[in-house]
C-alpha positions in Angstrom: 59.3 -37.8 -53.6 56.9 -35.3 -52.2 53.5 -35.4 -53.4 52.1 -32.0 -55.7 50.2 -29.5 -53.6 47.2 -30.4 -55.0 46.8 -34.3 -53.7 48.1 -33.0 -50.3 45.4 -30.6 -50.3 42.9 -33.0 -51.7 44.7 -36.0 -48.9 44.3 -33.1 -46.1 40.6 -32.8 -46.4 40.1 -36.0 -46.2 41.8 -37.2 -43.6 40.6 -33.6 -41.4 37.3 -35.2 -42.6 37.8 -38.9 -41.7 36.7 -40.1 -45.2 36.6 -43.9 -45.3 36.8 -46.2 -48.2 34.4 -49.0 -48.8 36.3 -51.7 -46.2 36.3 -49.0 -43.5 40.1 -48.1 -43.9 41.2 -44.3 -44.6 40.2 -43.0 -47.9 44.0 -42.6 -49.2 45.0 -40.9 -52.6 46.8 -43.3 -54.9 49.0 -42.4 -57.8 48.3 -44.6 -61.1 50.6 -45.5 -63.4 49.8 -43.4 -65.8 47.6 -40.1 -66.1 44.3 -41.0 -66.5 42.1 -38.0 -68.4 38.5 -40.0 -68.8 36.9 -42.5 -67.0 37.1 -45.3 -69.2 41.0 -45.0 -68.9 40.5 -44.5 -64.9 37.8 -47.8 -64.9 40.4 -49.4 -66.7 43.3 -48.5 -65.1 41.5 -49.6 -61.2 39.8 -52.6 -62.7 36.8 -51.5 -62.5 33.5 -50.4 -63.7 33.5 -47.2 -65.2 29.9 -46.2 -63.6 32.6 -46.3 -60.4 34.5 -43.6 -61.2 33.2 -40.2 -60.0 33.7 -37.5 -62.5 33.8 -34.1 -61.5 32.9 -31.8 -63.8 32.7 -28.5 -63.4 30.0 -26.1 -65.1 29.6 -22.8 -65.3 26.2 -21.7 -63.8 25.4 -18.4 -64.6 28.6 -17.3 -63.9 29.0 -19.2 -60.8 31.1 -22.5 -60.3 28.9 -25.7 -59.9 30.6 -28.7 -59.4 28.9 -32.0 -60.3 30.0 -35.5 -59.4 28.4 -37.7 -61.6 29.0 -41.3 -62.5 31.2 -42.3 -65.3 28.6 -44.5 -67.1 26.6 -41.3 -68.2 26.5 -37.9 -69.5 24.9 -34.8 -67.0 21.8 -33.4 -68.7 22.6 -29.8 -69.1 19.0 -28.3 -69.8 17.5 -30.7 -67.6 19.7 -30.0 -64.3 19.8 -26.4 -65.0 15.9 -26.2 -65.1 16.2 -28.3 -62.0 18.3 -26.2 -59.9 17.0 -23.4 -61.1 19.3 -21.7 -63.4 19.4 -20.1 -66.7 22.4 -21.2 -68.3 24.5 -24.6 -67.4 27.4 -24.4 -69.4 31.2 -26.8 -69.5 33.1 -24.2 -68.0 36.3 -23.5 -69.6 40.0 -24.9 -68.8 40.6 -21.3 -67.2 37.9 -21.4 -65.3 38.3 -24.4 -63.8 41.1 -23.9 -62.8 40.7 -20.4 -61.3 38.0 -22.5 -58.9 39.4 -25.2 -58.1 43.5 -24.6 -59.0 42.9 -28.1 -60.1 42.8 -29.1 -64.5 41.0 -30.6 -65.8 40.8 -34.4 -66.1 42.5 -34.2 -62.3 39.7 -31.9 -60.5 38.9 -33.7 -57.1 35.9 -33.5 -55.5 37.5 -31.7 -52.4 40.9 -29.6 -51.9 39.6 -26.5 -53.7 40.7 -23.2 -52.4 37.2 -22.2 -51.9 34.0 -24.8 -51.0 31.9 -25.2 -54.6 28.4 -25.7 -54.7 28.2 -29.0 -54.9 25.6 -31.9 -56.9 26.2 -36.1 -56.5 24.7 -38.0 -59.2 22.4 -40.2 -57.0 23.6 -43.0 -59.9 26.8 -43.3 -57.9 24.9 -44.6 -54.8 24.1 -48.1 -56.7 27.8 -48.5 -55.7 29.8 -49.9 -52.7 32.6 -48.1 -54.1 33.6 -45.2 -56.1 36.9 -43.9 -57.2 37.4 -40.2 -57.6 40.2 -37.8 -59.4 42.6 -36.7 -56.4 44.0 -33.6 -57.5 45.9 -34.2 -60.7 44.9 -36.8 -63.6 46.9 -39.8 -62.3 45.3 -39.5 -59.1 42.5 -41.0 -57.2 40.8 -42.1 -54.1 38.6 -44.6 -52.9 35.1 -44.0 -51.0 31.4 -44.4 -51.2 28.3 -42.5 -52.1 27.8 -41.6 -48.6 31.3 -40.6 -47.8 31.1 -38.3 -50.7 28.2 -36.5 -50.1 30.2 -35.8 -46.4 32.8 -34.7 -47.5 32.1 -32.7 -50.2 28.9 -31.2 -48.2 26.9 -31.5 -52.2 23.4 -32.4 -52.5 22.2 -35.8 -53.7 20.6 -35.2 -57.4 19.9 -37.1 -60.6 21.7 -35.8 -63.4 21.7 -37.5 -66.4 
């Protein structure tokens, strides 16, 4: 069976990228069981924490895409990163808009394999980790890294969000 587009795309940049997991081996998408939508179902799905799992939530900043990657154990402070980065409104971004972005949906959106590069943000939360498990494309997808494999290969900017 041949993989959907979208976790090609998303396994494509990271092995142009050489993304690693946590033992060193290529970062490889895996397919779960079941689709997994939030990261309690992900955490529990990979036997693991759910501050592990790297959500990537997209926001609407001021009409531009942000993408942030921020831990599963928390919630992104809205005001508080949009007075940080310096915009005036930080909104969820809708279902549409998502996708138009990223041609990902929500509850899959990786944090690479988007048509076009996203600003990107990495909850500096996730670095208490030696590994984190991010959406690969579509929700019963995922891949292993770490904090500093993710900042690579997504390019984003290490920030505090919550």
């Amino acid at each position: 069976m041949q993989p959907h587009p979208n976790v090609r795309a998303v396994q494509e940049v990271l092995d142009a990228a050489g993304a690693r997991d946590a033992s060193g081996a290529p970062s490889v998408v895996r397919l779960l069981p079941d689709a997994v939508h939030t990261a309690a179902a992900a955490a529990e799905s990979l036997g693991v924490g759910v501050g592990q799992i790297a959500n990537s939530l997209v926001f609407d900043a001021d009409g531009t895409p942000l993408l942030v990657l921020t831990s599963g154990a928390h919630r992104v402070d809205t005001a508080g990163l949009a007075a940080s980065i310096g915009v005036d409104r930080l909104r969820r971004a809708t279902p549409e808009f998502v996708r138009a972005h990223t041609g990902q949906v929500i509850g899959g959106v990786a944090p690479v394999g988007h048509p076009h590069p996203l600003r990107t943000l990495v909850d500096t939360a996730l670095g208490s980790y030696d590994e984190i498990w991010a959406a690969g494309g579509v929700p019963r997808a995922v891949f292993p890294t770490t904090y500093p494999e993710l900042l690579r290969v997504t390019g984003g900017a290490p920030t505090p969000v919550a």
